[in-house]
Every structure is written in C-alpha cells, then in structure tokens.
OpenMM code with the backbone's topology and positions (N, CA, C; nanometers):
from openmm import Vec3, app, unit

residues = "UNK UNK UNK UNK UNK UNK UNK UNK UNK UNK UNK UNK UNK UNK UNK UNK UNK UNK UNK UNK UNK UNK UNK UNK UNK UNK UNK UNK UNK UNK UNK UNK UNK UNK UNK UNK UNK UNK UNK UNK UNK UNK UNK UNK UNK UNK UNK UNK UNK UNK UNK UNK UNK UNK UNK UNK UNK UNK UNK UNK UNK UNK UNK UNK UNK UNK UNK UNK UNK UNK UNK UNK UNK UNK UNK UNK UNK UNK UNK UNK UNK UNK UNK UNK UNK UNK UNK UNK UNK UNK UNK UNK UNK UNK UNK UNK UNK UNK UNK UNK UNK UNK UNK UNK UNK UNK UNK UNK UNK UNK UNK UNK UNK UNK UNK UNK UNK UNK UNK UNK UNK UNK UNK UNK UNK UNK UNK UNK UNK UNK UNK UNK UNK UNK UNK UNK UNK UNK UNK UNK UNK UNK UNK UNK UNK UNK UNK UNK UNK UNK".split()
positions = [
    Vec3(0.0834, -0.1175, 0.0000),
    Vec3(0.0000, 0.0000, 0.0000),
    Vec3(0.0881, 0.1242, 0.0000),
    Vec3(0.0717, 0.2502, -0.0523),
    Vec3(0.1206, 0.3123, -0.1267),
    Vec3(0.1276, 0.4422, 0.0013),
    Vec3(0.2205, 0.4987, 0.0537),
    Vec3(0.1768, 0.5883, 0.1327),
    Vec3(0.1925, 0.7454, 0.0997),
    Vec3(0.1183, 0.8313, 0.1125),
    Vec3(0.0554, 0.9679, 0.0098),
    Vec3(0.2300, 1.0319, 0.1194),
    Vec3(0.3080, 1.1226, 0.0242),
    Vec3(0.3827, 1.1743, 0.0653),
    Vec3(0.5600, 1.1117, 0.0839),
    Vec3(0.5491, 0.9448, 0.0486),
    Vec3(0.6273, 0.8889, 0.0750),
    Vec3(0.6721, 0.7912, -0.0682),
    Vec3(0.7759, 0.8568, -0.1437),
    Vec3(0.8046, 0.7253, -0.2489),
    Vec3(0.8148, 0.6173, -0.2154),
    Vec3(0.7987, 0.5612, -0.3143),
    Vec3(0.8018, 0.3844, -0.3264),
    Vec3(0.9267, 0.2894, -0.2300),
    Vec3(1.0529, 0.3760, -0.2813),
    Vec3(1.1438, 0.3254, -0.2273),
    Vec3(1.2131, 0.3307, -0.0174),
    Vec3(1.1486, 0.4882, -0.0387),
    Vec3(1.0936, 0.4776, 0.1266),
    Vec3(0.9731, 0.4018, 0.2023),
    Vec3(0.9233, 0.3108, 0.1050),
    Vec3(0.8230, 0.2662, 0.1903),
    Vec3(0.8484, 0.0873, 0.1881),
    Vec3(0.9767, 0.0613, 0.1640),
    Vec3(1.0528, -0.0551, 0.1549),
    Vec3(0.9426, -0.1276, 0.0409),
    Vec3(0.8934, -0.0594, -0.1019),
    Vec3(0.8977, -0.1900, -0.1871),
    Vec3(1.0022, -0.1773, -0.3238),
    Vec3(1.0110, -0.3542, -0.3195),
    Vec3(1.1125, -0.3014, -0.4357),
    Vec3(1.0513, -0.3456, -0.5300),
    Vec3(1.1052, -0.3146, -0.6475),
    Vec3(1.0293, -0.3555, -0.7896),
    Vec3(1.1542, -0.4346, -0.8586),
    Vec3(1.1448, -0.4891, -0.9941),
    Vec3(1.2384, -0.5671, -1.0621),
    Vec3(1.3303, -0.4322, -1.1152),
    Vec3(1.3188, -0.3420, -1.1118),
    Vec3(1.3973, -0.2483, -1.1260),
    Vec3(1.4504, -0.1495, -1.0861),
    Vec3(1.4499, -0.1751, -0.9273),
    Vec3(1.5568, -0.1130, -0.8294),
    Vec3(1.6208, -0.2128, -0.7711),
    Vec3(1.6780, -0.1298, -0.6551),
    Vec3(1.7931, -0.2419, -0.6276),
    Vec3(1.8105, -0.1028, -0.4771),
    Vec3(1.8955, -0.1770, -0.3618),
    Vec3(1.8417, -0.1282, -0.2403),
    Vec3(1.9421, -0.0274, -0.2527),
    Vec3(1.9149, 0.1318, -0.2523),
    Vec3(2.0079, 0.2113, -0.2407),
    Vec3(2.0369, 0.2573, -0.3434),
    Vec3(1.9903, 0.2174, -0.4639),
    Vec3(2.0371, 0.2609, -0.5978),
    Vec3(1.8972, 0.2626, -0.7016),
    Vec3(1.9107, 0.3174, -0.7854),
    Vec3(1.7792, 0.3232, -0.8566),
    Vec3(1.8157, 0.2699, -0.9898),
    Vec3(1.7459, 0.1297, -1.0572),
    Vec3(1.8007, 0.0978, -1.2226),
    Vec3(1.7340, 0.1384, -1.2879),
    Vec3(1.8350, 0.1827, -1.3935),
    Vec3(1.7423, 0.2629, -1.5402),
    Vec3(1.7971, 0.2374, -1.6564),
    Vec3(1.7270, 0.1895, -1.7305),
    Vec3(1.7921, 0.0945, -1.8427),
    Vec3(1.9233, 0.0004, -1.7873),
    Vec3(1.8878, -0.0664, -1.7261),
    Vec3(2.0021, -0.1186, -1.6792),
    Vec3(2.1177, -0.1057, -1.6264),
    Vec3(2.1092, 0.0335, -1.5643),
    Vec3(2.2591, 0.1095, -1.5038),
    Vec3(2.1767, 0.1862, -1.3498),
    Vec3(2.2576, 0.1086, -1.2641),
    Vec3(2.2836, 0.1711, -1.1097),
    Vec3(2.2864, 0.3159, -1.1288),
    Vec3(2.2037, 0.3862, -1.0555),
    Vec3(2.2338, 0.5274, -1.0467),
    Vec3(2.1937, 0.5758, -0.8936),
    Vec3(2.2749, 0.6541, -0.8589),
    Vec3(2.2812, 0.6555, -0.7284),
    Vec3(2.2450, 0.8404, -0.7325),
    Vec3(2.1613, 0.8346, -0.6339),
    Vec3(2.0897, 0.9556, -0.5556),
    Vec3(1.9846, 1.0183, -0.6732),
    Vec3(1.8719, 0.9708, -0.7089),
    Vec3(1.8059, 1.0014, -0.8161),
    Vec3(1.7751, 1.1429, -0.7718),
    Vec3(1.7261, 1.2080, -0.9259),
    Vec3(1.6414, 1.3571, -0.8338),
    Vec3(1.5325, 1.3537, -0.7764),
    Vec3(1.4364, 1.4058, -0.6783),
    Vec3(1.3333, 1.3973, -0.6399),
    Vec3(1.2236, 1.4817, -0.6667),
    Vec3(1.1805, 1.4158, -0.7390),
    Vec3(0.9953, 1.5325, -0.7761),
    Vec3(0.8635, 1.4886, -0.6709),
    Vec3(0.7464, 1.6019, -0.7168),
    Vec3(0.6549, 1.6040, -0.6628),
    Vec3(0.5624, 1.5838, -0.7664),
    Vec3(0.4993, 1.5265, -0.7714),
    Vec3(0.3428, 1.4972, -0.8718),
    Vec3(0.2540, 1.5099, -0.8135),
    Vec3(0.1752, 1.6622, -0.8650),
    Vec3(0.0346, 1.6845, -0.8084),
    Vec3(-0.0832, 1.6740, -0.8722),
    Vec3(-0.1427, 1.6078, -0.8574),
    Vec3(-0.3153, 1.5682, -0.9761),
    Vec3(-0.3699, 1.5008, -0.8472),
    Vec3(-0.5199, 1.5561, -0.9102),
    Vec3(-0.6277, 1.4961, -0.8013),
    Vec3(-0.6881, 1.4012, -0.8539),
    Vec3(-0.6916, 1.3144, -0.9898),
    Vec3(-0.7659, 1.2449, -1.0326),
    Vec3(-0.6671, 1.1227, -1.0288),
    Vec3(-0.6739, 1.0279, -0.9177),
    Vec3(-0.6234, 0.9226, -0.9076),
    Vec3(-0.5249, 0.8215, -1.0112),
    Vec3(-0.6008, 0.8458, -1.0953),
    Vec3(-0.5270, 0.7450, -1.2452),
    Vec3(-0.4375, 0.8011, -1.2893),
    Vec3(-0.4251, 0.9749, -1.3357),
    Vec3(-0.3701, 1.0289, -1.3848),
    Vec3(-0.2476, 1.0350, -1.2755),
    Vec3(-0.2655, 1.0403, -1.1571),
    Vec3(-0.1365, 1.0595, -1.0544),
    Vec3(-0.0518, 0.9290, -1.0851),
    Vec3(-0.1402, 0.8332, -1.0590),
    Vec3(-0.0553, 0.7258, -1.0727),
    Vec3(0.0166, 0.6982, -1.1868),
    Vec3(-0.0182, 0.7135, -1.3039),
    Vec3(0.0550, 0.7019, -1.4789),
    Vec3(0.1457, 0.8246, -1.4512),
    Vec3(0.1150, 0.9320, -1.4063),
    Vec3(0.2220, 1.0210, -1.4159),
    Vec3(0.3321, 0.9774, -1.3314),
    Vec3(0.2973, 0.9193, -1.1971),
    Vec3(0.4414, 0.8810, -1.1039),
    Vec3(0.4753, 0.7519, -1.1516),
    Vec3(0.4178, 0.6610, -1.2394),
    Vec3(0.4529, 0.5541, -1.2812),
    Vec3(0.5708, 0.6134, -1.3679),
    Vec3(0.5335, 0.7063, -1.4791),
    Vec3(0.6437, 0.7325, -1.5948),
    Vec3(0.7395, 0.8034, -1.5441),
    Vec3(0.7205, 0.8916, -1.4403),
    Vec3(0.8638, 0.9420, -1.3472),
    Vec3(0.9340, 0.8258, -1.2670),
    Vec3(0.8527, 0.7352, -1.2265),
    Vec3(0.9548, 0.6301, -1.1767),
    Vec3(1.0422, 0.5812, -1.2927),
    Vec3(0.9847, 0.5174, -1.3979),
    Vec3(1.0552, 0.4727, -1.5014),
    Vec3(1.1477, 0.5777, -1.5584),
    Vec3(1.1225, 0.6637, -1.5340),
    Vec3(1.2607, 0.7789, -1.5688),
    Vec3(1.3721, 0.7715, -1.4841),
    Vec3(1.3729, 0.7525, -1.3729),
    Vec3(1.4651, 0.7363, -1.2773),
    Vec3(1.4525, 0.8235, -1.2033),
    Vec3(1.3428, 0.8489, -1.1736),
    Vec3(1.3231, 0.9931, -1.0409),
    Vec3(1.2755, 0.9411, -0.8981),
    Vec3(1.3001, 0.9863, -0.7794),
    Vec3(1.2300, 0.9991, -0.6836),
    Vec3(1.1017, 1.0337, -0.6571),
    Vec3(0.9820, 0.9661, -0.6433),
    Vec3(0.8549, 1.0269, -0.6735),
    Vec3(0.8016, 1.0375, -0.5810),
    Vec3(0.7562, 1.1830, -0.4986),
    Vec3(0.6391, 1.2033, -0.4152),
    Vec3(0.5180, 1.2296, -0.4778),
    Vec3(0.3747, 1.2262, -0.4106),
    Vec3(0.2633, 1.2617, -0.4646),
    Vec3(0.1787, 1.2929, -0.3811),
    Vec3(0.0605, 1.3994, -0.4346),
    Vec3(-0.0388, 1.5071, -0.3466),
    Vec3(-0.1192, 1.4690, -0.4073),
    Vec3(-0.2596, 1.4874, -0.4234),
    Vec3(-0.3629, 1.4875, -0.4996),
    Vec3(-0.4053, 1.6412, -0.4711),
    Vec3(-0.3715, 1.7441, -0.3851),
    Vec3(-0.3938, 1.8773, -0.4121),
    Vec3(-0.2981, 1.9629, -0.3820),
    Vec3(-0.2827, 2.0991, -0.3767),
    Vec3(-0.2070, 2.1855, -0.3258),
    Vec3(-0.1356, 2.2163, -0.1903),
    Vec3(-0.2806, 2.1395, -0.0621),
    Vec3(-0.2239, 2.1953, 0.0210),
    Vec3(-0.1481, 2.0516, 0.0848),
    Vec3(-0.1626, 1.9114, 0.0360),
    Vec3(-0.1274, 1.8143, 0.0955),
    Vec3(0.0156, 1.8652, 0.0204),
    Vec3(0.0273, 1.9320, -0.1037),
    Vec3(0.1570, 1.9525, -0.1622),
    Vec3(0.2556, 2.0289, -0.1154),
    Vec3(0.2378, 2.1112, -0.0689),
    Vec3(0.2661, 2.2030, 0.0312),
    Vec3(0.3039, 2.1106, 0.1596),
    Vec3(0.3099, 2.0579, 0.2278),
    Vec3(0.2918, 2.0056, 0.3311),
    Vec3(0.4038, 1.8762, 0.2903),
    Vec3(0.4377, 1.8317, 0.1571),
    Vec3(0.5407, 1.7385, 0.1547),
    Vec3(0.6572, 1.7994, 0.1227),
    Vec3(0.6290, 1.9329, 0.0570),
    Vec3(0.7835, 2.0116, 0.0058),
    Vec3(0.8195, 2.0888, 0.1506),
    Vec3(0.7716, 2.0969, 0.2458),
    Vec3(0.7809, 2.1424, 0.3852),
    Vec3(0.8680, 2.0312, 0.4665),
    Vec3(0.8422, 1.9170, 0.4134),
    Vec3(0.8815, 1.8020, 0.4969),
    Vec3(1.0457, 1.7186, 0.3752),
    Vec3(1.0409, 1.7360, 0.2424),
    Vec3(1.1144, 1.7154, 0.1886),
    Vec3(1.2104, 1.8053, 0.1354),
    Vec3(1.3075, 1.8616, 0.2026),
    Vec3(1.3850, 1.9903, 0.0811),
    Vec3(1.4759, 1.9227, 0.0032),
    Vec3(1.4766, 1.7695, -0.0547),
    Vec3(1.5725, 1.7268, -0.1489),
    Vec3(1.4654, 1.7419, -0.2997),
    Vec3(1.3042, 1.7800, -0.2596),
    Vec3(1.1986, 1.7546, -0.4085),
    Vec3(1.3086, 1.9329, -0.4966),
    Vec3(1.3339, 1.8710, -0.5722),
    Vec3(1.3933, 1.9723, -0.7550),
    Vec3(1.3095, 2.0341, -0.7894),
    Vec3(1.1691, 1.9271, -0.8168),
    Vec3(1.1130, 2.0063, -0.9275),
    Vec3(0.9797, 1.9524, -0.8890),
    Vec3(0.8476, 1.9941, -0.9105),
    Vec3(0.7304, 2.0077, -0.9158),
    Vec3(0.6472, 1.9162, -1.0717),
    Vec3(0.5823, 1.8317, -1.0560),
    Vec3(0.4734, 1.8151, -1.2167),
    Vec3(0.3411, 1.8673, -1.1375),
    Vec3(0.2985, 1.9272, -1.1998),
    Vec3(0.1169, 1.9883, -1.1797),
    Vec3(0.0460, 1.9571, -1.2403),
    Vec3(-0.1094, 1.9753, -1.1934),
    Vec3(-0.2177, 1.9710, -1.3004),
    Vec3(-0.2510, 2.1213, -1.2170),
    Vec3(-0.3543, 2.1824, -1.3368),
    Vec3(-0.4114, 2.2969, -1.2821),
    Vec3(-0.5418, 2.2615, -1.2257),
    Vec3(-0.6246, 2.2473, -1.2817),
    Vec3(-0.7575, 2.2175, -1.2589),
    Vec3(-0.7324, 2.1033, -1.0666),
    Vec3(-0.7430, 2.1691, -0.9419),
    Vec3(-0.7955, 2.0769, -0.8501),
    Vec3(-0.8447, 2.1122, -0.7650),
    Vec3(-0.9327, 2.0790, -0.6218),
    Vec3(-1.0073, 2.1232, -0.5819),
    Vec3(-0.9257, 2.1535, -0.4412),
    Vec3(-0.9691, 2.2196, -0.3288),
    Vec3(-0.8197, 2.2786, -0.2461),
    Vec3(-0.7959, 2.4209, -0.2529),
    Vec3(-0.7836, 2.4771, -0.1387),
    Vec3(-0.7255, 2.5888, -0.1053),
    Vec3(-0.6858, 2.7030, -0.2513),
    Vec3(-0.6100, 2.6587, -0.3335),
    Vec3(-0.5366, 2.6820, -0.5017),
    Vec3(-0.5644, 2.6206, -0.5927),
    Vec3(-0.5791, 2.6188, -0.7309),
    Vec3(-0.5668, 2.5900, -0.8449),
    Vec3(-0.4040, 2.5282, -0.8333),
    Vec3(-0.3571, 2.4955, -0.9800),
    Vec3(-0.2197, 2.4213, -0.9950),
    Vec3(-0.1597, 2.5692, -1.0375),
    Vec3(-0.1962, 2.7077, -1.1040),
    Vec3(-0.1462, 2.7708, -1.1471),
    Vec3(-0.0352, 2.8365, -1.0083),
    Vec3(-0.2036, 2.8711, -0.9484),
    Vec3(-0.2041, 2.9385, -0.8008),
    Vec3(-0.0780, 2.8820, -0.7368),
    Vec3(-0.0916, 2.7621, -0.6980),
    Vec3(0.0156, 2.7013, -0.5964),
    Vec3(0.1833, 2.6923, -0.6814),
    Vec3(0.1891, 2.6826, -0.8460),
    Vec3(0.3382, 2.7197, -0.9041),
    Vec3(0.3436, 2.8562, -0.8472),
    Vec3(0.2873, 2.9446, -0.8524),
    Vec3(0.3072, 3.0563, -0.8423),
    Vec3(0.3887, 3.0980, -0.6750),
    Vec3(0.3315, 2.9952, -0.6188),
    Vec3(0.3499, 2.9809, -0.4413),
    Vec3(0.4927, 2.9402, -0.4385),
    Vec3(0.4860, 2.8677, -0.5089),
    Vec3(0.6494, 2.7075, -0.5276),
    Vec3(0.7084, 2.7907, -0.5168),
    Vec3(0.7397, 2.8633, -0.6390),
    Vec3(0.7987, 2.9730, -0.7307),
    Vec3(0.8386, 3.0787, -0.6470),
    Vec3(0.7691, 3.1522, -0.5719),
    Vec3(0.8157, 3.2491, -0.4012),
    Vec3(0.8713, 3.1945, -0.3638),
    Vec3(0.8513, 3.0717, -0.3064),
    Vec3(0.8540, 3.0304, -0.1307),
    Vec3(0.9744, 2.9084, -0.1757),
    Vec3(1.0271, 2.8639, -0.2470),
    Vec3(1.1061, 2.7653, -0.3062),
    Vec3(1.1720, 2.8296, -0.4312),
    Vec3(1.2437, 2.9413, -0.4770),
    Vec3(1.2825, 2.9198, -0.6187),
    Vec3(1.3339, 2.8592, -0.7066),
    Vec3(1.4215, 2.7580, -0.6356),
    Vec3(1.5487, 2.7278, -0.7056),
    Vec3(1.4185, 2.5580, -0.7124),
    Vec3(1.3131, 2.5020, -0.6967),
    Vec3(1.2333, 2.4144, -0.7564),
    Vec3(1.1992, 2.4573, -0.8706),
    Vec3(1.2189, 2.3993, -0.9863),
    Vec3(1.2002, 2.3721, -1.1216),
    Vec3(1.0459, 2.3298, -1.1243),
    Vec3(0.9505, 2.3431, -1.2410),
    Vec3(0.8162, 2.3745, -1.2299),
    Vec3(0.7181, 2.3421, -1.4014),
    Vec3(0.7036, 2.1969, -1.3489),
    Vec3(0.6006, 2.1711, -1.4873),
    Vec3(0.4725, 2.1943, -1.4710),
    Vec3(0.3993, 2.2095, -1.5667),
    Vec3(0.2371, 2.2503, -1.5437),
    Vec3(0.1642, 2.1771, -1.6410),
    Vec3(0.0341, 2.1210, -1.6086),
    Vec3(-0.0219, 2.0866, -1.7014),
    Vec3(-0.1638, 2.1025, -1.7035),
    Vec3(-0.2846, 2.0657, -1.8583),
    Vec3(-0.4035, 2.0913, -1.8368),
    Vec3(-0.4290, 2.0709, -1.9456),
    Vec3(-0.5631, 1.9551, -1.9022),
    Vec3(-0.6360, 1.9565, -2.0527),
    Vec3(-0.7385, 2.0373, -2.0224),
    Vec3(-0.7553, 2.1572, -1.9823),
    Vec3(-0.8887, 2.2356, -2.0060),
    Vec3(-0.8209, 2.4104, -2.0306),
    Vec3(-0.7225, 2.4063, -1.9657),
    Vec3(-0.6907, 2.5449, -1.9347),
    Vec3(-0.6142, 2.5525, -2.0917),
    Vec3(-0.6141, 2.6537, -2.1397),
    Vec3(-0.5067, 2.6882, -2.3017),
    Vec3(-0.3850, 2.7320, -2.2612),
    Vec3(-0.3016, 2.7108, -2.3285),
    Vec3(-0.1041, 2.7575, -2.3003),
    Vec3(-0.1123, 2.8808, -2.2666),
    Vec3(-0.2031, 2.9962, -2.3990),
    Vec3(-0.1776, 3.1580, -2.3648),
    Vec3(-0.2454, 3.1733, -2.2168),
    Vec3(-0.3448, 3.0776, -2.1763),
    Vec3(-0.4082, 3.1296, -2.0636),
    Vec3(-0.3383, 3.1152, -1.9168),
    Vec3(-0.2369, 3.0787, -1.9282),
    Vec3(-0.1917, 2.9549, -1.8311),
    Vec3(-0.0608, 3.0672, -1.7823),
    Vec3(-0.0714, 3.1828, -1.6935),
    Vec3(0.0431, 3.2535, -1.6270),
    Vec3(0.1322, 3.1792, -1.5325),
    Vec3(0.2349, 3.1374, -1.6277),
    Vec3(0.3720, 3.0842, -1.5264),
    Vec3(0.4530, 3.1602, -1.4680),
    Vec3(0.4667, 3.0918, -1.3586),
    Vec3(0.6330, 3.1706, -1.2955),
    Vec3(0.7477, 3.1293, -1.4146),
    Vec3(0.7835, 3.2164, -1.3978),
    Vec3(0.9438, 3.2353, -1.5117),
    Vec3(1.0181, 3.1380, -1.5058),
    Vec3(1.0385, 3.0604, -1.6194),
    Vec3(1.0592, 2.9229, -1.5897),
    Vec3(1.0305, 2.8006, -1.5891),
    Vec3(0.8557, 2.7980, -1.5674),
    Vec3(0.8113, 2.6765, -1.5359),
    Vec3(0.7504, 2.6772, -1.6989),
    Vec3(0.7585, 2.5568, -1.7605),
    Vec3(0.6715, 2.4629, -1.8743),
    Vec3(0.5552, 2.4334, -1.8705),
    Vec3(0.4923, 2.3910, -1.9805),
    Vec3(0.3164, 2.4079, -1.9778),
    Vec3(0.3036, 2.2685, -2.0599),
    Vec3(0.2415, 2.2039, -2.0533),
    Vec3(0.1848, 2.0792, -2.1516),
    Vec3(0.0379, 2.0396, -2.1102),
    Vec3(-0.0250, 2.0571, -2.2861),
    Vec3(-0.1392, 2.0036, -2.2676),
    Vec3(-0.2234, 1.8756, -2.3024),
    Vec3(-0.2682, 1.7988, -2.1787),
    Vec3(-0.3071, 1.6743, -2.2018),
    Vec3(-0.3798, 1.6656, -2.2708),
    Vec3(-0.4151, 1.5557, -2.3115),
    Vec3(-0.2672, 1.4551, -2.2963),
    Vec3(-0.1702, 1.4821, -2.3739),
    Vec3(-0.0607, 1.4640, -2.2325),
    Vec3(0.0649, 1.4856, -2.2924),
    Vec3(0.1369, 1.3242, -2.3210),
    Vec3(0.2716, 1.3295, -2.3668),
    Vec3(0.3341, 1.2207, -2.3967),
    Vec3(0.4880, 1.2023, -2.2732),
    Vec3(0.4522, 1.0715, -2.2363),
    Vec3(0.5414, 1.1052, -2.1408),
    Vec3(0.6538, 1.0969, -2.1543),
    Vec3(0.7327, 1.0486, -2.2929),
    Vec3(0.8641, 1.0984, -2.3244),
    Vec3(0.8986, 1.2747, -2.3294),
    Vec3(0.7969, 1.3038, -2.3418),
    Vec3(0.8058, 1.4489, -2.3670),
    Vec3(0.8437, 1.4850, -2.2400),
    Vec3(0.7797, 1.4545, -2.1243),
    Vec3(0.7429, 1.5215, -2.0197),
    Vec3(0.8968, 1.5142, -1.9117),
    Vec3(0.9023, 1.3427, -1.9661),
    Vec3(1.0527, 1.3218, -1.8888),
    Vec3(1.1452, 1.4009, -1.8912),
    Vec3(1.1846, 1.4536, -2.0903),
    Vec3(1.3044, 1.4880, -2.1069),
    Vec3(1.2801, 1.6126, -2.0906),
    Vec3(1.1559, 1.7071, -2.0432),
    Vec3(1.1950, 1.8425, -1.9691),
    Vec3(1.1974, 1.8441, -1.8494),
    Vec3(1.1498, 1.7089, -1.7462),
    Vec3(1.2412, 1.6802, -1.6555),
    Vec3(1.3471, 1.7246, -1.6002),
    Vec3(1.4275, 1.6060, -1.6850),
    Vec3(1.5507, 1.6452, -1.7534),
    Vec3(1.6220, 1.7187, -1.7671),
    Vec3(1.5840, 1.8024, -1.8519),
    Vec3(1.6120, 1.9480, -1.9211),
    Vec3(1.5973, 2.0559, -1.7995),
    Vec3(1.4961, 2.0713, -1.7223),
    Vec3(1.5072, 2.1453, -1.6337),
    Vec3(1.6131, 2.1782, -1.4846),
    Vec3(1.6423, 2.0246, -1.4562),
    Vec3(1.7012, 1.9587, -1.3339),
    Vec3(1.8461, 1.9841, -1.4232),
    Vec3(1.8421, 1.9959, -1.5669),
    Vec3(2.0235, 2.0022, -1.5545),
    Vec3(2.0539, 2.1333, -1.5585),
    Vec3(1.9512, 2.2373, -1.5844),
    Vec3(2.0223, 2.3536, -1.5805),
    Vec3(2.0386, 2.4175, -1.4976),
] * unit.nanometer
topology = app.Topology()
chain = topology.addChain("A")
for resn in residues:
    res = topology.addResidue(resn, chain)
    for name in ("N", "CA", "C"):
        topology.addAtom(name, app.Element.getBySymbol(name[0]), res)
C-alpha cells in the first residue's frame, strides 16, 4: 500500500527495477536520483504520471492537491522540481500554488499541465513549462531532464 507523501522506495517496496540504495534505469545503477513532486487529483492520472517518473529514474512524491503539496515540500527539501495539473479542488488551483512554489522555493524547477486550461491562458512563474493533455510522457521526462540540468 502506497503511502501519500512517501516514495516507493521509502516505503521498503522493491520492484524488478531497483535495487536497495540505488535506482536501475535501463540497466545502469544510479545513485541519488532527483526527487519530484506529482500533483493531480484524479487518481489514475497521478498514478501514470508517477509511474512514468519512476521509469525515468526519479524519486517520486505525490499530493492529490495543493495543500497536501505544500505540506510534503515542507517536509522534503531534497523535491527539484514540481509536475502539476491545474484544474484541482483545495485551497489553489495548480497555477495558483506554481506561483506559491515559485516564491517560497525558487530554485524548484516547475512543470504545469491541463487539458482544459489553453497555453496563452496559463500565467507561469518564469521558468516553469506548460503541456497540454494529454501529454506524452517521453516528452514530459526529457523536460524533466532538461530542467534539473540547468
């Protein structure tokens, strides 16, 4: 059972593709993955999204809203970077709470997403990426990626 706030690997399970202390990805040991946050309130979508960040080789926490999100980047200062949805119910929107990250955390890196909201409509903090679902999750990884290396 899966505990809200706590990756996989802190909650002692392993899968055929870790290994204790190290995270495998394509077949290569990598040691101290980065750590994200995945916020969506619609259950399925959290889970496919932290599924494809696991398979990327990330550290995955998860919220289903803003303020449980809030409340794990309070408790974790190793989370990099943020994935969002906008649309959730809670204290903030997903825009609202990047915008919070973005103050109160700068140096967290900041994806956003939405299948209802449009790109022009969608005011980011400086910095953060926009994709609209459905997105593809190669896409999503390698600005990941892209974000965490710069």
């Amino acid at each position: 059972m899966r505990v809200p706030g706590e990756p996989l690997a802190m909650q002692g399970v392993l899968r055929n593709d870790m290994a204790i202390g190290h995270f495998m990805i394509s077949g290569v040991l990598q040691d101290d993955p980065a750590a994200i946050l995945v916020v969506e309130d619609i259950g399925l979508i959290r889970m496919d999204a932290v599924d494809m960040a696991e398979r990327a080789g990330f550290l995955v926490f998860e919220a289903a809203n803003a303020d449980d999100a809030i409340t794990i980047l309070e408790t974790h200062p190793e989370i990099r970077l943020v994935f969002t949805d906008i649309e959730m119910p809670g204290s903030m929107d997903g825009l609202r709470f990047a915008r919070y990250v973005s103050l109160r955390w700068p140096p967290i890196k900041l994806i956003v997403a939405s299948g209802k909201v449009p790109r022009e409509k969608a005011d980011l903090p400086q910095g953060g990426l926009f994709f609209c679902k459905p997105y593809r999750h190669g896409e999503i990884a390698t600005a990941m990626r892209a974000l965490l290396a710069a």
